[in-house]
N, C-alpha and C positions, 0 to 999 in steps of 0.2 A: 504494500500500500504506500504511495505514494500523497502527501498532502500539500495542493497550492497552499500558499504564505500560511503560515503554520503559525503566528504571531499576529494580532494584533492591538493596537493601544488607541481608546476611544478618546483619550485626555478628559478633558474633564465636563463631567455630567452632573445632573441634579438626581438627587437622593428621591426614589421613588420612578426612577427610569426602567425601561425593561429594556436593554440593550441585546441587539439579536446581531449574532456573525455566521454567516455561512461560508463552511469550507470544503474547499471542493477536493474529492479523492478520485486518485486516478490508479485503478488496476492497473500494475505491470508487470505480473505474472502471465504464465500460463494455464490455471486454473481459477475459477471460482474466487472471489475474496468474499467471504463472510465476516462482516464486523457484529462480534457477539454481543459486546456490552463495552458501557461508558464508564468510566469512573474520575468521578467527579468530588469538589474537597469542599462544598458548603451546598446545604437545600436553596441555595439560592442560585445555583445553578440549573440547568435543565438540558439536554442532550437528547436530541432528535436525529436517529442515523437510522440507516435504509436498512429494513429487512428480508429485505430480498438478498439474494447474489450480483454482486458486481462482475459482470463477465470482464473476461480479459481483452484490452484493449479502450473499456469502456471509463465511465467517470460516473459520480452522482455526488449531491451534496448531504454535507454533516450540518446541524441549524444547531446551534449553542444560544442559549438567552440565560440571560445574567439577570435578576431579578435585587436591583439596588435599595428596597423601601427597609432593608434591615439594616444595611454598612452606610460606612461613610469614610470620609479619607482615601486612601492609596488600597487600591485592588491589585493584587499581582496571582492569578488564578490563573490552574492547569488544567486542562481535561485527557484523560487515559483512555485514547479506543482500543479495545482489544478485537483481536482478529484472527483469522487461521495464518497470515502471515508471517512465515518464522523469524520474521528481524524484528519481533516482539511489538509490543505496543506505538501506538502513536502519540505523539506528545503534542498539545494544541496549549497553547498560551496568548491570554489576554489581559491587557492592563486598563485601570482606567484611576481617576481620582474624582471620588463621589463627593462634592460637596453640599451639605447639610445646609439648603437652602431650602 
């Protein structure tokens, strides 16, 4: 599994935002990619990935929303997709600085 920009950073947003990022995965195998589960570091995260098979050759998007109405301050949040691909999980990373307006 392969992930366009793997990173990103919203700067700064108001406290009570849902901030949504989609990242797109690109099969470059020769089999099937099944992404099994997400693993995510606060319920204020959310993780939307395709239940289906990604054939090979193919792409589909992963929708990550960040649910700001409980933090505030400097965000620096990871998400973990797991998959049948043996180069182990995938690392997604997003920043932002929530201020408490």
């Amino acid at each position: 599994m392969q992930v366009e920009d793997t990173k990103k950073n919203f700067g700064f947003v108001k406290r009570g935002e849902v901030l949504v990022n989609k990242y797109v995965i690109f099969n470059k195998g020769n089999a099937p990619l099944i992404v099994t589960n997400a693993e995510v570091e606060c319920s204020c995260t959310s993780v939307d990935y395709p239940k289906r098979p990604v054939l090979p050759g193919n792409t589909d998007t992963i929708v990550v929303s960040f649910n700001t109405a409980s933090v505030y301050g400097r965000q620096d949040r990871i998400v973990k997709l797991f998959s049948n691909d043996l180069a182990g999980p995938a690392i997604l990373r997003f920043k932002a600085i929530v201020k408490n307006q």
